[in-house]
PDB file of N, CA, C and O in Angstrom:
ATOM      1  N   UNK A   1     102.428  55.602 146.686  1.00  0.00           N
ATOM      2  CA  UNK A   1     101.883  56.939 146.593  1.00  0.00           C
ATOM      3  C   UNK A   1     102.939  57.906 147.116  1.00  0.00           C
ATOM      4  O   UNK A   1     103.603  57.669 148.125  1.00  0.00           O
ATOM      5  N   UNK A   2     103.044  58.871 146.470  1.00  0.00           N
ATOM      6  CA  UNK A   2     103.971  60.296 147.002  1.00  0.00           C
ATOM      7  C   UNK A   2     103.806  61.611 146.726  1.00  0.00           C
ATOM      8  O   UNK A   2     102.958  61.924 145.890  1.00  0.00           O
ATOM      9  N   UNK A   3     104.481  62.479 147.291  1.00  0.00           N
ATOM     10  CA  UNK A   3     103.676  63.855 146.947  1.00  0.00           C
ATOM     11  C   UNK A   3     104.723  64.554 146.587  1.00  0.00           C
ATOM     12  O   UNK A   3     105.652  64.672 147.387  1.00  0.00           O
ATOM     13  N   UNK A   4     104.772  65.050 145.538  1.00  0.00           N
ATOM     14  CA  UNK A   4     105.553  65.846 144.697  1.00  0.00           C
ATOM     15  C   UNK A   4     106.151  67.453 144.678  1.00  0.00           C
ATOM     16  O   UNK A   4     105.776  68.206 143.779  1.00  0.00           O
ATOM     17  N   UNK A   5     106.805  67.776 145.399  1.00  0.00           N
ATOM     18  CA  UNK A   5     106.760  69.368 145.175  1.00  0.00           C
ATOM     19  C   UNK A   5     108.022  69.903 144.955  1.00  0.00           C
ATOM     20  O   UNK A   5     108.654  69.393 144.030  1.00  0.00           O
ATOM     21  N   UNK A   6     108.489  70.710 145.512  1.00  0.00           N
ATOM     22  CA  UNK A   6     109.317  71.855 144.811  1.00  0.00           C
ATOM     23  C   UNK A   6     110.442  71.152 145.586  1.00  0.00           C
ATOM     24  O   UNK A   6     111.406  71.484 144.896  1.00  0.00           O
ATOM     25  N   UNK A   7     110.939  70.394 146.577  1.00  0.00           N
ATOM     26  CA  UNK A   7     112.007  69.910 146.822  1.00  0.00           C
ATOM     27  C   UNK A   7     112.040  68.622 146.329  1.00  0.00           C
ATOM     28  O   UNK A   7     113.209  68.269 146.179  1.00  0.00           O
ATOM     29  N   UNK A   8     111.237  67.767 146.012  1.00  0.00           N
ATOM     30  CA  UNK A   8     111.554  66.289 145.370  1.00  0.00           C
ATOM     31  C   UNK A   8     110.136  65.341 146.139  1.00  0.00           C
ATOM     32  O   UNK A   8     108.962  65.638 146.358  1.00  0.00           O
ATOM     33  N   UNK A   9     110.489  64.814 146.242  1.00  0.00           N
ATOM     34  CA  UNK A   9     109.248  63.512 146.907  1.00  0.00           C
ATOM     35  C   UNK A   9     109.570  62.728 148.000  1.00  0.00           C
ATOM     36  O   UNK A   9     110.558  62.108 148.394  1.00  0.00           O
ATOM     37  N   UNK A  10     107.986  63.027 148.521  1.00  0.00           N
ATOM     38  CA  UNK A  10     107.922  62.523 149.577  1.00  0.00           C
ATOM     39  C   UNK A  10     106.756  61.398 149.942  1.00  0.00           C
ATOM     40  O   UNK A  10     105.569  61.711 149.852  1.00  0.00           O
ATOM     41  N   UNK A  11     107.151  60.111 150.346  1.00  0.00           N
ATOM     42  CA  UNK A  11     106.606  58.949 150.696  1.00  0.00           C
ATOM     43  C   UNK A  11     105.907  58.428 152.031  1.00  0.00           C
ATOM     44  O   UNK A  11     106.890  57.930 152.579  1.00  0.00           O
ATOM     45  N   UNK A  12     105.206  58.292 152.609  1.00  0.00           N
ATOM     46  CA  UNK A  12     104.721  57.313 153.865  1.00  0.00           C
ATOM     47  C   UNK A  12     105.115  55.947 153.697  1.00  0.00           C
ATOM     48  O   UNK A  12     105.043  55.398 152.598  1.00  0.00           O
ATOM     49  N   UNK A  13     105.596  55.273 154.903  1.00  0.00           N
ATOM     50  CA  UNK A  13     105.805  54.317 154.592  1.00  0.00           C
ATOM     51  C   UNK A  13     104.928  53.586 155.353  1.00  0.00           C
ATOM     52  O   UNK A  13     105.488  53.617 156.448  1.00  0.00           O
ATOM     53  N   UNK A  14     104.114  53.071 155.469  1.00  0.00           N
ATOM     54  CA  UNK A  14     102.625  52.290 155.455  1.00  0.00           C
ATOM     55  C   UNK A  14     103.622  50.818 156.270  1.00  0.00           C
ATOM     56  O   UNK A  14     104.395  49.951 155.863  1.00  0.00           O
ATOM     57  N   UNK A  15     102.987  51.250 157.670  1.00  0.00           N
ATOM     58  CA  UNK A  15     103.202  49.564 158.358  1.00  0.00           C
ATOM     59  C   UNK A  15     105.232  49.459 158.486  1.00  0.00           C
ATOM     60  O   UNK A  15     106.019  48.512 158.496  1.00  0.00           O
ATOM     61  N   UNK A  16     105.347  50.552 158.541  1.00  0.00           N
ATOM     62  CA  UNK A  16     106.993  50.706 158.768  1.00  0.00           C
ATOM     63  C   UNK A  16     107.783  49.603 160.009  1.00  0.00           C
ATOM     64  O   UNK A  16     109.000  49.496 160.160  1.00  0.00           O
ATOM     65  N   UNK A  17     106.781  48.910 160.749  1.00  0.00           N
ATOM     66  CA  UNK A  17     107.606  48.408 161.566  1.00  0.00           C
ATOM     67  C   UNK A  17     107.968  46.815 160.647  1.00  0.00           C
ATOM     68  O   UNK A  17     108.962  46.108 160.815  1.00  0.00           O
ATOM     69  N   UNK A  18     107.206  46.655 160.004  1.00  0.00           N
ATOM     70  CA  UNK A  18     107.124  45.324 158.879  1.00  0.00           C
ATOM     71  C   UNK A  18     108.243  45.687 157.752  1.00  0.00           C
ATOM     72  O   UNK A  18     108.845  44.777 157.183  1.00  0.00           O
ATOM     73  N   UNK A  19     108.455  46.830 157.504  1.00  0.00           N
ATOM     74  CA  UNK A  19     109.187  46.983 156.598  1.00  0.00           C
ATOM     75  C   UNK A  19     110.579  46.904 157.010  1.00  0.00           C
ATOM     76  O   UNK A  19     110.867  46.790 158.201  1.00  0.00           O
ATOM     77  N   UNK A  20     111.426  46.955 156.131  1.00  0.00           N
ATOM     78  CA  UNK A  20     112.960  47.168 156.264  1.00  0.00           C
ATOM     79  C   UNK A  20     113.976  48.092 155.478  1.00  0.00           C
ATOM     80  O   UNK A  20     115.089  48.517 155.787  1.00  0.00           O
ATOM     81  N   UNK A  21     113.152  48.256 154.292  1.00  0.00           N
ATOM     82  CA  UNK A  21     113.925  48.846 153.207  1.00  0.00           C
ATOM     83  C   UNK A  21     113.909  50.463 153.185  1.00  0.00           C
ATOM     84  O   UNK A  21     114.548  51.192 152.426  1.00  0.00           O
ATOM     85  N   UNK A  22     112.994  50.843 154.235  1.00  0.00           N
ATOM     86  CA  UNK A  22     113.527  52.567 154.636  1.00  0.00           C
ATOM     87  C   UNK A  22     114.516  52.906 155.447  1.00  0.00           C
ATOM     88  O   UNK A  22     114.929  54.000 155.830  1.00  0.00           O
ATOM     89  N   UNK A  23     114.870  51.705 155.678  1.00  0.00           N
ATOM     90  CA  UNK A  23     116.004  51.732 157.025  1.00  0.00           C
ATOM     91  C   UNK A  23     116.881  52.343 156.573  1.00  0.00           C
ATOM     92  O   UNK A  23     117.266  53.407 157.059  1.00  0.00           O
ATOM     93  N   UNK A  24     117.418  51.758 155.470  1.00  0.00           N
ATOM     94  CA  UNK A  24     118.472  51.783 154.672  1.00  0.00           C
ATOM     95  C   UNK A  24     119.089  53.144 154.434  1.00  0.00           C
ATOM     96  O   UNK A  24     120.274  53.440 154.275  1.00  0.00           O
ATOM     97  N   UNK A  25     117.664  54.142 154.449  1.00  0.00           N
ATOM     98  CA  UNK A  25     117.871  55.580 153.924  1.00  0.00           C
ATOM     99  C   UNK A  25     118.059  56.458 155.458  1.00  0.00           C
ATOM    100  O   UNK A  25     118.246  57.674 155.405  1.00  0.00           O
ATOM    101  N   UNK A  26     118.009  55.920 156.477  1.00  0.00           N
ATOM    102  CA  UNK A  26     118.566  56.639 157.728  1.00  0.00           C
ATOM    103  C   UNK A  26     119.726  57.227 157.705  1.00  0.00           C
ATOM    104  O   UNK A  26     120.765  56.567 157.684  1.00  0.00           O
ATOM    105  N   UNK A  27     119.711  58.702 157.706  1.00  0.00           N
ATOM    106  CA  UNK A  27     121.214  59.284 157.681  1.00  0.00           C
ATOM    107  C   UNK A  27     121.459  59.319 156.382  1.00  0.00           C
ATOM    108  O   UNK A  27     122.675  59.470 156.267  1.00  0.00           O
ATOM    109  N   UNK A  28     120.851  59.248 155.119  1.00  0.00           N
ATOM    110  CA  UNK A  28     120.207  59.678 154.244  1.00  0.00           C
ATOM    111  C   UNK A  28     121.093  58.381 153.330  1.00  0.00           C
ATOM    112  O   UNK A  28     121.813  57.653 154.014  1.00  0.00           O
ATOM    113  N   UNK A  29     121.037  58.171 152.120  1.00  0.00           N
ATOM    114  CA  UNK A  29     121.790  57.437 150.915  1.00  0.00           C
ATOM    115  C   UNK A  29     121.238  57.845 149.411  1.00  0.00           C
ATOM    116  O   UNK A  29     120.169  58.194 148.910  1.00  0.00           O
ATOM    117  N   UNK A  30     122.641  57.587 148.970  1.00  0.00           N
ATOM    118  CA  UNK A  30     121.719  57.953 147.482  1.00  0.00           C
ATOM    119  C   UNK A  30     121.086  56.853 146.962  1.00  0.00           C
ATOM    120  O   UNK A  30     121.410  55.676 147.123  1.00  0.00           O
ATOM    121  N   UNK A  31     119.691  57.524 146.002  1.00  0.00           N
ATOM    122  CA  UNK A  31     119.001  56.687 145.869  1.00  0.00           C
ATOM    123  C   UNK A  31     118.567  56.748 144.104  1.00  0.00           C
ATOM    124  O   UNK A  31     119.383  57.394 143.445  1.00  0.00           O
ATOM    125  N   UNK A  32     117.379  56.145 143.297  1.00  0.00           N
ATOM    126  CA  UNK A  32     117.504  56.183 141.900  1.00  0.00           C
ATOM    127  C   UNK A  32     115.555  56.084 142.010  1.00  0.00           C
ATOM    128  O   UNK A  32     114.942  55.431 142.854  1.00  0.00           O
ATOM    129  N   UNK A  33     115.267  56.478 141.493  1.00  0.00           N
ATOM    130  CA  UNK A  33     113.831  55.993 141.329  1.00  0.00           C
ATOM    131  C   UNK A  33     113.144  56.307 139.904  1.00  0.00           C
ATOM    132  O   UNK A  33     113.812  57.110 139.254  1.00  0.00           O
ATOM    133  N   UNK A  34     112.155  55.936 139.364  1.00  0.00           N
ATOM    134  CA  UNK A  34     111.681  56.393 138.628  1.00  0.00           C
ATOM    135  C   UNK A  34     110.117  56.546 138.239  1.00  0.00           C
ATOM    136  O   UNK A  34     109.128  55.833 138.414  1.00  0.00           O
ATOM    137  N   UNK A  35     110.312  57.612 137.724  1.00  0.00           N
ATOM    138  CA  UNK A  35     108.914  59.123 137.930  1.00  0.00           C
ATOM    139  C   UNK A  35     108.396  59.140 136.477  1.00  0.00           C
ATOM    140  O   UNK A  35     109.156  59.445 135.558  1.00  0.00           O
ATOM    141  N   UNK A  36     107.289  58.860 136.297  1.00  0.00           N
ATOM    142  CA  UNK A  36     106.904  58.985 134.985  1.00  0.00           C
ATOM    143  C   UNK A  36     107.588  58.792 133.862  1.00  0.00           C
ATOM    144  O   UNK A  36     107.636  59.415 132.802  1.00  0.00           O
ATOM    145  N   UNK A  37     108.236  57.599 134.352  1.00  0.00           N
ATOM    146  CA  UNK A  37     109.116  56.854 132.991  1.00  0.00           C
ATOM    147  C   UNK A  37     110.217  57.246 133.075  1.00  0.00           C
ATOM    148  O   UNK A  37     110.855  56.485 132.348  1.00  0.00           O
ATOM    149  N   UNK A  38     111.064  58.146 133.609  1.00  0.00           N
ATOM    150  CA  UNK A  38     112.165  58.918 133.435  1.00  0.00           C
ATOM    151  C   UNK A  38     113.102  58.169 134.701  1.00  0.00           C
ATOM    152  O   UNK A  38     112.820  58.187 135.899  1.00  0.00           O
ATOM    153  N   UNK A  39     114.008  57.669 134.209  1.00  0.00           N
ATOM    154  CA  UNK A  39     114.687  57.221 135.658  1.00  0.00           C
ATOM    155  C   UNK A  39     115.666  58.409 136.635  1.00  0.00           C
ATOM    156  O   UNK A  39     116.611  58.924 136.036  1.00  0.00           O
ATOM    157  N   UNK A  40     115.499  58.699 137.672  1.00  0.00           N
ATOM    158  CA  UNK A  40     116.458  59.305 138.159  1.00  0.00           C
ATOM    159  C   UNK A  40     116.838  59.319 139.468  1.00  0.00           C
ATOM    160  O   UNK A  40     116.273  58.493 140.185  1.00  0.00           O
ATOM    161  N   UNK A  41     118.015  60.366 140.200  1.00  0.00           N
ATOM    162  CA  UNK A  41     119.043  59.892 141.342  1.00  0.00           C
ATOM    163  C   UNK A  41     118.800  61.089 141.602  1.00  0.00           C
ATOM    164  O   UNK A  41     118.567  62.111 140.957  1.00  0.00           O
ATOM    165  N   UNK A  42     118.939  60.656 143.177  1.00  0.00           N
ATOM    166  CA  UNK A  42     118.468  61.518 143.943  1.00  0.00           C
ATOM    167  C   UNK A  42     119.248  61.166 145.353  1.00  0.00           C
ATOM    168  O   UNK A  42     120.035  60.236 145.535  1.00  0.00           O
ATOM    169  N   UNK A  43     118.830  62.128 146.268  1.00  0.00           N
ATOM    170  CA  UNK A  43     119.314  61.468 147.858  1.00  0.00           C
ATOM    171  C   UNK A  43     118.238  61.606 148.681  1.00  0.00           C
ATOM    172  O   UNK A  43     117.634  62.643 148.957  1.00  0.00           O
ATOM    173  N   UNK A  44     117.940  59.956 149.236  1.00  0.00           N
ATOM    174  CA  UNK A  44     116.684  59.866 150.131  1.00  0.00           C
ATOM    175  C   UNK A  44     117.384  59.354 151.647  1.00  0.00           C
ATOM    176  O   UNK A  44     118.429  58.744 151.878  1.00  0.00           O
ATOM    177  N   UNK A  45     116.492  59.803 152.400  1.00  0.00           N
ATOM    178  CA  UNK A  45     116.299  60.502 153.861  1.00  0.00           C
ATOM    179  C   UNK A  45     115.256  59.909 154.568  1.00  0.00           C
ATOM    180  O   UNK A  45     114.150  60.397 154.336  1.00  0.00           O
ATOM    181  N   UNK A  46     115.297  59.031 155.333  1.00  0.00           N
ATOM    182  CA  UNK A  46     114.033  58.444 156.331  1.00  0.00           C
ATOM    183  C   UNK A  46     113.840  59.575 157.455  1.00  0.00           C
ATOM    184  O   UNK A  46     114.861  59.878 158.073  1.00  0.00           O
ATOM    185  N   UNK A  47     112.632  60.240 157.793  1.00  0.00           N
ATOM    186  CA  UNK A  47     111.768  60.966 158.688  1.00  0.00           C
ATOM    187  C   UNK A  47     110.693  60.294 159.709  1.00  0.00           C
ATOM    188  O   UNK A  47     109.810  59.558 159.268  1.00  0.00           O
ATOM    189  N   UNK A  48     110.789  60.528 160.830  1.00  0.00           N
ATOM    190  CA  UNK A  48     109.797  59.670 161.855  1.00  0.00           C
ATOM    191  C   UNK A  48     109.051  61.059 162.826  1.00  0.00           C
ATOM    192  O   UNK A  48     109.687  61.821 163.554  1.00  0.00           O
ATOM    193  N   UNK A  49     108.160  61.077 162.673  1.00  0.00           N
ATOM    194  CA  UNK A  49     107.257  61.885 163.001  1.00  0.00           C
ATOM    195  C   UNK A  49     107.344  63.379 162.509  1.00  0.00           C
ATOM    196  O   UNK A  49     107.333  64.350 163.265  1.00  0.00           O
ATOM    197  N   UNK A  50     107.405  63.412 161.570  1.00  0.00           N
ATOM    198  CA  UNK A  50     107.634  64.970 160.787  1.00  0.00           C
ATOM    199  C   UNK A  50     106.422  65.436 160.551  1.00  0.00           C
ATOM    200  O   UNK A  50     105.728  64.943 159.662  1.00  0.00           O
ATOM    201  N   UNK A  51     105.878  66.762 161.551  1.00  0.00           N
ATOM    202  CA  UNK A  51     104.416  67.087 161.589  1.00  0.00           C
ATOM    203  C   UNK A  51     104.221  67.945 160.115  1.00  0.00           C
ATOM    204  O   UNK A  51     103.087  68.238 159.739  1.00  0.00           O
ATOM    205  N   UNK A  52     105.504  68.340 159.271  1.00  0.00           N
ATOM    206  CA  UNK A  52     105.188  68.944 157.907  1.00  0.00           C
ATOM    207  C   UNK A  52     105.007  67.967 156.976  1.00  0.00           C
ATOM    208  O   UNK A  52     104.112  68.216 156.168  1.00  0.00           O
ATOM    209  N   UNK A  53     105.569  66.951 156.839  1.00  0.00           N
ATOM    210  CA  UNK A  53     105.864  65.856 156.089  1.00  0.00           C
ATOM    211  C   UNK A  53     104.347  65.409 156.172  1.00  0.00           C
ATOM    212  O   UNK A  53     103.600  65.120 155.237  1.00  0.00           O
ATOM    213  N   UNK A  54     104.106  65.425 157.402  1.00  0.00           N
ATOM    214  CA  UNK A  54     102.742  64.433 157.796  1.00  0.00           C
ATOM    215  C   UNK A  54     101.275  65.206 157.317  1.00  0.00           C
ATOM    216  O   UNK A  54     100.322  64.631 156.793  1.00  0.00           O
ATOM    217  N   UNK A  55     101.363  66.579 157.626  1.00  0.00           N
ATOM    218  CA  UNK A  55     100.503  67.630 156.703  1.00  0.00           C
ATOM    219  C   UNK A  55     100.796  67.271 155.332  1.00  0.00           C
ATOM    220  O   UNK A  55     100.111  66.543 154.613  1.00  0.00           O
ATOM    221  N   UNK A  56     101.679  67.746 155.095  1.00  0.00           N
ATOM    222  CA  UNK A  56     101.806  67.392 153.265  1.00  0.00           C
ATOM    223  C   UNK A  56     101.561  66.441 152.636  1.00  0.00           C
ATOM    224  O   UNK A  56     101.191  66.545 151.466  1.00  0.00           O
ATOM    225  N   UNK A  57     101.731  65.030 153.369  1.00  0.00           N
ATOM    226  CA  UNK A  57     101.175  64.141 152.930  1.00  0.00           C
ATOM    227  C   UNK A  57      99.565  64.207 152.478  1.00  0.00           C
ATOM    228  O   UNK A  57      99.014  64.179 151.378  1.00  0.00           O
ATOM    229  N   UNK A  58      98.965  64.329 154.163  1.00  0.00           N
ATOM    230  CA  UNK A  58      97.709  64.260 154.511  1.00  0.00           C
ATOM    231  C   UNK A  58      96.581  65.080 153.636  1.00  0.00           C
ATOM    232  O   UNK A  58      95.366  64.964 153.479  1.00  0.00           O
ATOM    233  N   UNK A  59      97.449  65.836 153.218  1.00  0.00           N
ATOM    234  CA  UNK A  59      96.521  67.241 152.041  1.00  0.00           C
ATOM    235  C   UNK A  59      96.639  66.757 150.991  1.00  0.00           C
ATOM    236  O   UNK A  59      95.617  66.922 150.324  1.00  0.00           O
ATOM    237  N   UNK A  60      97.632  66.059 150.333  1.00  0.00           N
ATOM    238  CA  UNK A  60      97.980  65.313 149.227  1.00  0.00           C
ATOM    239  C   UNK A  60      96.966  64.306 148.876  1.00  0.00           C
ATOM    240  O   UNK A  60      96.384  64.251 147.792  1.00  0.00           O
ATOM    241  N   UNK A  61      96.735  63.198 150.272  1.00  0.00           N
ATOM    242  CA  UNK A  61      96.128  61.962 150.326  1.00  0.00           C
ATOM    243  C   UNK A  61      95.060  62.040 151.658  1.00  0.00           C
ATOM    244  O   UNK A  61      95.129  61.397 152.705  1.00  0.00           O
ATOM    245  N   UNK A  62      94.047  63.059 151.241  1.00  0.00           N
ATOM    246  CA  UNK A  62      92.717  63.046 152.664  1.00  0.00           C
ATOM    247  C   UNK A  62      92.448  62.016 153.511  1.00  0.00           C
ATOM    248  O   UNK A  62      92.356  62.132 154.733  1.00  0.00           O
ATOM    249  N   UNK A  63      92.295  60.826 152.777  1.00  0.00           N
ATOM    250  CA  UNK A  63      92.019  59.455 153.168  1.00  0.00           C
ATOM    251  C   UNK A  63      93.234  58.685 154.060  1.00  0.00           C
ATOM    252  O   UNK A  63      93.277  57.629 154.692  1.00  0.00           O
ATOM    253  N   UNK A  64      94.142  59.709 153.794  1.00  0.00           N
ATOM    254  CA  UNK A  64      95.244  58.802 154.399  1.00  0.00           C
ATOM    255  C   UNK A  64      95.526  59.401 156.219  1.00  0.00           C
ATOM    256  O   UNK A  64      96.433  59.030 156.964  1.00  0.00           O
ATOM    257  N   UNK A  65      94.147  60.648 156.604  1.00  0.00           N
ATOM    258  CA  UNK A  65      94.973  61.164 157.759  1.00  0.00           C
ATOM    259  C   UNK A  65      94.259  60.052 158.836  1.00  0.00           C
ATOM    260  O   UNK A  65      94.394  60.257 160.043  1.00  0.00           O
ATOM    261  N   UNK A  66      93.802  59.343 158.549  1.00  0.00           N
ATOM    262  CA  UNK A  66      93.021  58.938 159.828  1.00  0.00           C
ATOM    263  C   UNK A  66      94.459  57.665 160.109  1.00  0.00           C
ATOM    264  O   UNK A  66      94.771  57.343 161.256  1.00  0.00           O
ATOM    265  N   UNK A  67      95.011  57.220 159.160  1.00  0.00           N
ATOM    266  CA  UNK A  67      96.053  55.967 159.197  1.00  0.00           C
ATOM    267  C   UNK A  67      96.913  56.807 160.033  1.00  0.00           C
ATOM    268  O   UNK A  67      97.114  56.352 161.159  1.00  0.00           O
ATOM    269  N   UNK A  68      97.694  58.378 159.637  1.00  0.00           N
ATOM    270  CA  UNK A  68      98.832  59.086 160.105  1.00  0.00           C
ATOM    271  C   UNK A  68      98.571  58.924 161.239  1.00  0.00           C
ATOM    272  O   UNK A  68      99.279  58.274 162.008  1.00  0.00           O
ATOM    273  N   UNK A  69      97.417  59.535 161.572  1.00  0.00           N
ATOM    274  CA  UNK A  69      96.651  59.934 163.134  1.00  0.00           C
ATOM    275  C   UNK A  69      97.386  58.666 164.033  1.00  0.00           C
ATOM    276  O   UNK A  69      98.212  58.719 164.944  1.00  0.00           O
ATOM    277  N   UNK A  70      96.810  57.677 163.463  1.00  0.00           N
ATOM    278  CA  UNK A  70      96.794  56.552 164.160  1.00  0.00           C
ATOM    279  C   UNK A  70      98.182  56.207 164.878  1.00  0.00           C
ATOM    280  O   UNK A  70      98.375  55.832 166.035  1.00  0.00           O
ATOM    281  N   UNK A  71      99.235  56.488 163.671  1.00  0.00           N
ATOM    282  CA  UNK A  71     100.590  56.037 163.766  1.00  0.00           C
ATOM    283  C   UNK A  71     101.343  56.476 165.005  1.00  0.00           C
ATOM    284  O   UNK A  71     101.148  57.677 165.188  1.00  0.00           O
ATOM    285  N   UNK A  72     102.029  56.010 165.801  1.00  0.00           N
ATOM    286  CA  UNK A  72     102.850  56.897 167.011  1.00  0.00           C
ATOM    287  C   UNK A  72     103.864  57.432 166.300  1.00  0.00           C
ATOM    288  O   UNK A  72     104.108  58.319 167.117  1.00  0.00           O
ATOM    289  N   UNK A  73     104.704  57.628 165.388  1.00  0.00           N
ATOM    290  CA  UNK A  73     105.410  58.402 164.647  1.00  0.00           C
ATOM    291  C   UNK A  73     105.718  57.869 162.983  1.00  0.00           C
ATOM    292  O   UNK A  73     106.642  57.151 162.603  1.00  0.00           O
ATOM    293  N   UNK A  74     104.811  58.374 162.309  1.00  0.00           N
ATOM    294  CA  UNK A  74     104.737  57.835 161.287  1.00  0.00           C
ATOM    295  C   UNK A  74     106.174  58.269 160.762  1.00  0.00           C
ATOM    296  O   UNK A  74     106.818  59.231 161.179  1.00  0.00           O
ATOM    297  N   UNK A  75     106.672  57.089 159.448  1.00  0.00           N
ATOM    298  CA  UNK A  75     107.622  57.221 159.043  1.00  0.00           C
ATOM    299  C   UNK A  75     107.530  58.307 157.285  1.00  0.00           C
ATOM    300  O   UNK A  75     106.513  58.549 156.635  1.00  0.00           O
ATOM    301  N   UNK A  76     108.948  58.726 156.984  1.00  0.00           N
ATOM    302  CA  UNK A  76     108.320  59.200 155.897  1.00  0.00           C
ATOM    303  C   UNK A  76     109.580  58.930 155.156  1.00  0.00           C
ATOM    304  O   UNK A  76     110.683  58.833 155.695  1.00  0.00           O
ATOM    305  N   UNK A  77     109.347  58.818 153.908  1.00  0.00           N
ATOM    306  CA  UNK A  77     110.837  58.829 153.203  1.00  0.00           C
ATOM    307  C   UNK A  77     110.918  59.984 152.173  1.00  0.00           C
ATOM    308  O   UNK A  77     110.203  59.944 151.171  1.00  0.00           O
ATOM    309  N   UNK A  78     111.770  61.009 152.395  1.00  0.00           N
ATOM    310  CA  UNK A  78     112.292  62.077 151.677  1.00  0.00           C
ATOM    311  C   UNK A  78     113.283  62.132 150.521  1.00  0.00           C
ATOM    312  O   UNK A  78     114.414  61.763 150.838  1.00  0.00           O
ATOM    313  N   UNK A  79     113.139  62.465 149.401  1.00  0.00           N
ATOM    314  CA  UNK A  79     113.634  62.330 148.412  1.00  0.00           C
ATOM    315  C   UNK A  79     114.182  63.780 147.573  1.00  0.00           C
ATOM    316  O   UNK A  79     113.450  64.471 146.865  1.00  0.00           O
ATOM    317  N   UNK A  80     115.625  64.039 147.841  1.00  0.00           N
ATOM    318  CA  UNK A  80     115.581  65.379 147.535  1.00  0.00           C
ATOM    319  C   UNK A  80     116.868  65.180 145.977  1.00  0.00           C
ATOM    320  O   UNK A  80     117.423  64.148 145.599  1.00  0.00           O
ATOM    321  N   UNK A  81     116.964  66.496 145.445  1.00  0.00           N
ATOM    322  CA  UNK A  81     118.227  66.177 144.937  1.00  0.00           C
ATOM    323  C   UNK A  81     118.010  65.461 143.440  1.00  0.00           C
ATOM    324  O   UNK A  81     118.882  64.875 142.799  1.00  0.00           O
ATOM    325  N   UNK A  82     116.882  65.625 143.129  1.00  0.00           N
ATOM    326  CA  UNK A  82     116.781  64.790 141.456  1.00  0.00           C
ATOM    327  C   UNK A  82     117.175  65.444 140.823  1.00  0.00           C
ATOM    328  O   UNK A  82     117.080  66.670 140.758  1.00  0.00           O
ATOM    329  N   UNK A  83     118.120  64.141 139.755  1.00  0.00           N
ATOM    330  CA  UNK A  83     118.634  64.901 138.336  1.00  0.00           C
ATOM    331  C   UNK A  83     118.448  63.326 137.807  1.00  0.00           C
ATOM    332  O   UNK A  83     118.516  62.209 138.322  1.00  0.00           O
ATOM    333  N   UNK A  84     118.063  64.107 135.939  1.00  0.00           N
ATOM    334  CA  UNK A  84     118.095  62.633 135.527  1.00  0.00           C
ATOM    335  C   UNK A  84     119.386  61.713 135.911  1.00  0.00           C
ATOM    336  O   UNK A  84     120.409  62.021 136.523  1.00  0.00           O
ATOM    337  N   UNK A  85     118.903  60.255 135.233  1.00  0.00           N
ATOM    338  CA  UNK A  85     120.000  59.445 136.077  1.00  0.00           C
ATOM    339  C   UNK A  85     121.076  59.359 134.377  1.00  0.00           C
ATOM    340  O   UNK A  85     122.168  58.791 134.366  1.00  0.00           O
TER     341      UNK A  85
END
């Protein structure tokens, strides 16, 4: 799930201490993803407790604030910078 707006997309990463593969984007890296079929590159950015990130999410995904709440600094992954690939 991600939320889409005027700078690019933005992700929660759900159970981040289990994960590994947001790590990667610390201090940002370029990255490729693809969005409604369209592949494209971009530069993504790992965020840990970003109270805008964490609103934007949360308005995006209602159901998801009680998980944020929960989190001691939820992680987020930022995605700025798309052009097709």
């Amino acid at each position: 799930m991600y939320v889409e707006d005027a700078i690019g997309l933005v992700a929660f990463v759900g159970r981040s201490r289990e994960k590994i593969w947001w790590r990667n984007l610390r201090g940002g890296a370029h990255v490729r993803v693809r969005l409604r079929g369209t592949e494209l590159t971009g530069t993504g950015s790992a965020a840990s407790g970003s109270t805008e990130l964490q609103e934007r999410y949360a308005a995006r995904f209602p159901r998801s604030a009680k998980v944020l709440a929960a989190a001691p600094a939820p992680i987020f992954v930022r995605i700025n910078e798309l052009k097709p690939f």
